[in-house]
N, C-alpha and C positions, 0 to 999 in steps of 0.2 A: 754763919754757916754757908759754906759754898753750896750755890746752883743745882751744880751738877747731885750733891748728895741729900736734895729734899726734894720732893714732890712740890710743881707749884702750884698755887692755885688758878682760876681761871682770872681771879684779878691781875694778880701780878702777871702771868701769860701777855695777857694783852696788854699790860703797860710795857714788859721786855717786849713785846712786839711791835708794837706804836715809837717807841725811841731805835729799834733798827734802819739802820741804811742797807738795805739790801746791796744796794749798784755799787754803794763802797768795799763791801764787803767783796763784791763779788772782783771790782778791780784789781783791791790790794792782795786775793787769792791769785788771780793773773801776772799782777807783777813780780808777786814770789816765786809763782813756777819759774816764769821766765828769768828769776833770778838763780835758780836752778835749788831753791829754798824746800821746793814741795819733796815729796818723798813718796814713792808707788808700791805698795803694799799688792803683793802677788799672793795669791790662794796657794794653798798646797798642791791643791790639784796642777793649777799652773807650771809651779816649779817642778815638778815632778816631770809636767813634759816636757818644758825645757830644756832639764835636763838630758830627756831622751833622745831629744832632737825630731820628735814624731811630731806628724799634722797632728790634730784632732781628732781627723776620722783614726787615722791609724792608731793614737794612743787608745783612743774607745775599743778599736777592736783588740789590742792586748790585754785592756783590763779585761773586756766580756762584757760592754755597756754599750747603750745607743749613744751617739756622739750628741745628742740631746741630755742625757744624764749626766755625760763629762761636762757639756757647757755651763749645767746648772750648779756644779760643783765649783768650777772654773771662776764663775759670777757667783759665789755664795750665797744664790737663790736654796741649794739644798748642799746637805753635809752628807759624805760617803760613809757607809756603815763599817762597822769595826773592822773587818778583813780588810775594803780596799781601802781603809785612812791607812792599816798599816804598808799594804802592798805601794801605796801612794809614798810613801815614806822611805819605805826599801828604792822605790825609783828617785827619791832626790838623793840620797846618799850614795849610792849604788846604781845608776843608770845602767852598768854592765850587764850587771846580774839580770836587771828586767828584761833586757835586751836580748843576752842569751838564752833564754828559753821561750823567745818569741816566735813562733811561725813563722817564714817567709809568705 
């Protein structure tokens, strides 16, 4: 049975932790980037403003949020409620649309 799909116990834990090499681990992560191997995984919220081409501040104030609550979105510390995942969605397929009924 694979790892990932059983709970382990605190025995096994610390035997998989005792046989890790942390340093190697963390090298052969480094030399993948640098081999251009890794792959960067953007939030919704991210792409959305990307796509708008807004700061932060400025995306927050078109949703209607402190730029404190877009960061947390941003860093998937917290997930945006039904309205703005969809409005967040409308702005990565549609940038226009957000755009034009933005306030100057």
């Amino acid at each position: 049975m694979p790892l990932k799909s059983r709970k382990l116990s605190q025995h096994d834990l610390e035997a998989l932790e005792a046989r890790r090499d942390i340093g190697a681990e963390i090298l052969q992560s480094i030399q993948d980037m640098k081999a251009g191997k890794g792959k960067v995984v953007l939030s919704p919220a991210v792409e959305a403003r990307t796509a708008t081409g807004l700061s932060q501040s400025q995306f927050a104030r078109l949703l209607g949020v402190s730029v404190r609550t877009l960061q947390g979105w941003e860093q998937g510390r917290k997930q945006p409620s039904g309205a703005a995942r969809t409005l967040l969605a409308i702005a990565r397929s549609n940038p226009k649309a957000v755009l034009a009924v933005s306030t100057p």
